[in-house]
C-alpha positions in Angstrom: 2.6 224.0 30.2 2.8 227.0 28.4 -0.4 227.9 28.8 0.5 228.9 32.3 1.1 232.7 30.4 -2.5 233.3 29.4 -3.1 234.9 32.9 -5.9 237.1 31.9 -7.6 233.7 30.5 -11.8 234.5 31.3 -13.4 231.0 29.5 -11.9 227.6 29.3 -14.2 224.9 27.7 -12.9 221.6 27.3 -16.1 220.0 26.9 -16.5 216.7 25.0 -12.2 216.2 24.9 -13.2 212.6 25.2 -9.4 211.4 24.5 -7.8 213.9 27.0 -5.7 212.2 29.4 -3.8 215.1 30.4 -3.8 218.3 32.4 -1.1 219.0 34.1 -1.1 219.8 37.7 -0.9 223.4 38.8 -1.6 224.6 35.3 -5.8 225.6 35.7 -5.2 227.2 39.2 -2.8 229.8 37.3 -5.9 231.3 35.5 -6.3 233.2 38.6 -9.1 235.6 35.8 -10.6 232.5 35.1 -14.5 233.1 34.7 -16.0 230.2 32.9 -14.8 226.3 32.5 -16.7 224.1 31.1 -15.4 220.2 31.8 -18.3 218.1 30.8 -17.4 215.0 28.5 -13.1 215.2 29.1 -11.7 212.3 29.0 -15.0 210.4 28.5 -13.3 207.8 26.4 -10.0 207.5 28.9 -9.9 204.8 31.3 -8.4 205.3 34.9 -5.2 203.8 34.0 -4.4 206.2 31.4 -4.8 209.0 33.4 -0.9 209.4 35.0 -0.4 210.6 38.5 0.6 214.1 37.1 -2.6 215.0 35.4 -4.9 217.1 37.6 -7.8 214.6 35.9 -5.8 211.6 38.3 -8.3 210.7 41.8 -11.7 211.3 40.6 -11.6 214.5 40.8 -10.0 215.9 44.0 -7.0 217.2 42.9 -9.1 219.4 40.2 -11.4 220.8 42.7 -8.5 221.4 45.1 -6.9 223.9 41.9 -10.7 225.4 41.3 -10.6 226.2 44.7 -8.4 229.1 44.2 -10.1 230.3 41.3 -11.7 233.4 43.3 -13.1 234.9 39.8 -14.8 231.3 38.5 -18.8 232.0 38.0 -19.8 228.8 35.6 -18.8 225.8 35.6 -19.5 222.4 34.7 -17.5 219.3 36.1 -17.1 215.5 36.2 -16.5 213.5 39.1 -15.7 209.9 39.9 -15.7 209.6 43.9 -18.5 209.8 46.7 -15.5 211.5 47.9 -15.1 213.7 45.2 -18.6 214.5 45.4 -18.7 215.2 49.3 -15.7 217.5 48.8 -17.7 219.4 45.9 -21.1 219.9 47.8 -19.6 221.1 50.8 -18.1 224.2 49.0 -20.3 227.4 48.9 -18.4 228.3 46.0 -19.3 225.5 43.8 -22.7 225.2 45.2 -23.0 228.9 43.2 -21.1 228.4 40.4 -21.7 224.8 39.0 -24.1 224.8 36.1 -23.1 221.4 35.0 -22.8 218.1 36.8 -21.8 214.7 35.7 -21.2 211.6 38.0 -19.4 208.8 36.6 -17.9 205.6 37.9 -19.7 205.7 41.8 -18.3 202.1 42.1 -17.7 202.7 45.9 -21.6 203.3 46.6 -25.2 201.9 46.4 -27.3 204.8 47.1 -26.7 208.4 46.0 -28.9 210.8 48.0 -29.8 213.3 45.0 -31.3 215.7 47.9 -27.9 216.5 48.5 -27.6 218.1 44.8 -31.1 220.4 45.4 -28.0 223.3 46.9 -26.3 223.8 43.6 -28.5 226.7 42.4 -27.7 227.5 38.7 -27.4 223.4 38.2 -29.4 222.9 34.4 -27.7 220.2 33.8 -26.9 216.3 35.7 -25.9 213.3 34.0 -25.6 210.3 36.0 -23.5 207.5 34.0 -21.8 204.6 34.2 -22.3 204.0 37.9 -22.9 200.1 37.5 -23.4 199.3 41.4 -25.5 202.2 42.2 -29.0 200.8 42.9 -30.7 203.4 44.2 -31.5 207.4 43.7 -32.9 208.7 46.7 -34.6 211.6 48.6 -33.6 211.9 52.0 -35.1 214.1 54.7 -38.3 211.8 54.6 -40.4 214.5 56.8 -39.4 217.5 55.4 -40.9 216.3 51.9 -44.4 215.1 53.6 -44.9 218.4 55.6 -44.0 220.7 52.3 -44.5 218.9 49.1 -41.9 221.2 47.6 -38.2 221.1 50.2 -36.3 220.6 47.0 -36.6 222.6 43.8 -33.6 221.8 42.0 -33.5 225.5 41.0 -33.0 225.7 37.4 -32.0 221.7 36.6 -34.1 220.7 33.5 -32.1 218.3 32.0 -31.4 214.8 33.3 -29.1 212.1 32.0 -29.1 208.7 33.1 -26.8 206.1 31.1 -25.7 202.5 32.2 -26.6 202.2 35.7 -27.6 199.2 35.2 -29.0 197.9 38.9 -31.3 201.3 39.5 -34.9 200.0 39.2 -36.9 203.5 39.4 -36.0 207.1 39.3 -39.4 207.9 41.0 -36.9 211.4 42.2 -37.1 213.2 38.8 -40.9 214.1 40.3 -39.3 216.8 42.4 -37.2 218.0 39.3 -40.0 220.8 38.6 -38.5 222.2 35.8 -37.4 219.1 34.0 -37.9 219.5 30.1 -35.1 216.9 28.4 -35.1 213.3 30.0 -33.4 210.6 28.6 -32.4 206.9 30.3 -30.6 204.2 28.2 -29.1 201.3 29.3 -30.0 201.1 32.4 -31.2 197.1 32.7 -32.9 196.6 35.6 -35.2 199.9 35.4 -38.9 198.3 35.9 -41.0 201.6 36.4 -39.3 205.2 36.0 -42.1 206.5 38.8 -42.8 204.6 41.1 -46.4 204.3 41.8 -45.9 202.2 45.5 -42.9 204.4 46.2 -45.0 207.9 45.8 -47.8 206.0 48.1 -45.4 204.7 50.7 -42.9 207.9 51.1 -45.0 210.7 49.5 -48.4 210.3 49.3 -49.6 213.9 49.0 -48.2 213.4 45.7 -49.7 210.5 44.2 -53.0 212.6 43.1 -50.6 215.1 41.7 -51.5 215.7 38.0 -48.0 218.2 37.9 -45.7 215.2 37.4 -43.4 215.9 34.9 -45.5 218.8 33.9 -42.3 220.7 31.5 -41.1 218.2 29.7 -40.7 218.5 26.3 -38.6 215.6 25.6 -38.4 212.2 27.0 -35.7 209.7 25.3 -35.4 206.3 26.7 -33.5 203.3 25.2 -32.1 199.6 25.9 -34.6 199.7 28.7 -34.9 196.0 28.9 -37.0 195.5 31.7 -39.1 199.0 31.7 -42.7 198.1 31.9 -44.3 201.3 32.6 -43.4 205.2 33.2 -46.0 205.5 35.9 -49.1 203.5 36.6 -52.3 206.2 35.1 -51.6 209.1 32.6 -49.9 212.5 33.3 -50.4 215.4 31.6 -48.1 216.8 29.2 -48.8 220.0 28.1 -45.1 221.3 26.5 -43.9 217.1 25.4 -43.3 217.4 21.7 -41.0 214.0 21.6 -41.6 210.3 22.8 -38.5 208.3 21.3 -39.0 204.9 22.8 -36.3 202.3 21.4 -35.2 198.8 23.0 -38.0 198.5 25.6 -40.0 195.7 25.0 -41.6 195.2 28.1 -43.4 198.8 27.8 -46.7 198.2 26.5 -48.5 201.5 28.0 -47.5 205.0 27.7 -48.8 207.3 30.5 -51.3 209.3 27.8 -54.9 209.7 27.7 -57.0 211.9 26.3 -55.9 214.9 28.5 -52.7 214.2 28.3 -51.3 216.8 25.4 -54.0 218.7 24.4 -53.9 221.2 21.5 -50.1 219.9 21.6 -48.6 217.7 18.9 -46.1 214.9 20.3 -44.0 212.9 17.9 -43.8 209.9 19.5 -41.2 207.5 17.8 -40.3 203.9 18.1 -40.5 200.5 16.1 -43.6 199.8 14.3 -43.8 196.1 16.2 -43.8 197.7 19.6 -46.4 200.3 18.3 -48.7 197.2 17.4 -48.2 195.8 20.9 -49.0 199.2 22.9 -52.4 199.1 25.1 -54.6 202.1 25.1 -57.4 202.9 27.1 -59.7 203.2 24.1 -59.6 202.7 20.7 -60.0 206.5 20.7 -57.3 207.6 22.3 -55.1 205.2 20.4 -56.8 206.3 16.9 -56.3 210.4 18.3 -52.0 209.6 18.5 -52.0 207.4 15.4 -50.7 210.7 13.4 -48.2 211.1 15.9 -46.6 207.8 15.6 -43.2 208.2 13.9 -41.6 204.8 13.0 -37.7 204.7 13.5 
């Protein structure tokens, strides 16, 4: 509570306090010169039960946003929440819609669907994990008209990173295709994933896009693990121009990789994974599996 006398405080960042179980109430909104605050990873490793009624971290995030509220001076910031309530609350505010660089959703146990359109209005987002949500099922694009007349309604601004960890009923993430600038992509534990784009979903919703040879166009890194059931990325290759890793580990079902011999030209990816599901992998040619044989990295 004594921290209540740094009122000229510009940058609080309390990322990764995975053990945190307190803040006490009232306490953030007295950094009324508060600038930056950086939230992503607190109290990661703290169940709901040891959060107490008192801390501002207590209802999945309402009482927290109710204290930001007041912070006239906040530019950055980067937040956790736990509620489609929560949520709701936070994308209806202008303020955080220009402020939030960060965004984690954890714990959606009161929800099937999250309509990721709805996250297209934070414009300095870099930076959404998704995790933990184990009854979410499905990541959607709304506004089905809006995307066939334009192609391009949502441009997610500046997100290029994208977390997704133990949702473990989602079976595509065919929505990342409107994440234009997405350059870091990793999905673990997620065990019912079958395909990440899905090739009937582009041709049923969006099919301007399925002869689209921009999917995924920046990404430089793709990391996906425990994937149990993955069996492909996307159904024909993509081109990859900036991709310089592949780390493919736990998915034993994934016997192609969307790469042919356009896919990374002049570009050397280290694509890493066990040397048994190396074996296993089906190429196009022999060619194209003898010109990525240097680029294998066994892990």
């Amino acid at each position: 509570m004594e921290l209540k006398a740094l009122v000229g405080l510009k940058c609080l960042i309390l990322e990764n306090t995975r053990n945190l179980c307190t803040i006490p109430r009232n306490l953030i909104s007295h950094f009324s010169a508060l600038h930056i605050l950086r939230m992503t990873g607190c109290s990661y490793n703290v169940s709901d039960q040891e959060i107490g009624e008192d801390s501002v971290l207590f209802g999945g995030g309402e009482y927290l946003l109710e204290e930001l509220l007041g912070l006239h001076s906040l530019n950055v910031l980067s937040i956790t929440l736990k509620s489609r309530y929560a949520l709701q609350r936070f994308l209806s505010s202008r303020k955080f819609q220009n402020c939030t660089h960060g965004l984690s959703v954890r714990y959606f146990d009161d929800s099937r669907t999250l309509d990721v359109s709805s996250l297209a209005d934070l414009k300095y987002l870099h930076r959404l994990n998704i995790l933990n949500c184990e009854k979410l099922e499905e990541l959607k694009i709304e506004h089905l008209k809006v995307v066939q007349k334009t192609l391009e309604p949502y441009h997610f601004h500046d997100l290029n990173r994208v977390q997704v960890v133990s949702c473990s009923k989602i079976r595509d993430l065919t929505w990342v295709v409107f994440v234009r600038n997405l350059k870091y992509l990793k999905i673990e534990s997620c065990y019912e994933l079958e395909e990440i784009i899905s090739g009937r979903k582009l041709g049923e919703e969006f099919p301007e896009m399925m002869e689209n040879l921009n999917l995924l166009s920046k990404l430089h890194s793709a990391n996906i693990r425990n994937l149990p059931n993955l069996k492909r990325i996307y159904w024909k290759a993509l081109r990859f121009p900036h991709l310089e890793e592949f780390y493919v580990r736990g998915c034993p079902k994934l016997k192609k990789l969307p790469l042919d011999s356009n896919s990374a030209k002049g570009q050397k990816i280290v694509i890493s994974g066990s040397e048994n599901w190396w074996k296993e992998l089906k190429w196009e040619n022999e060619a194209i599996q003898n010109a990525f044989l240097p680029y294998f990295k066994p892990c």
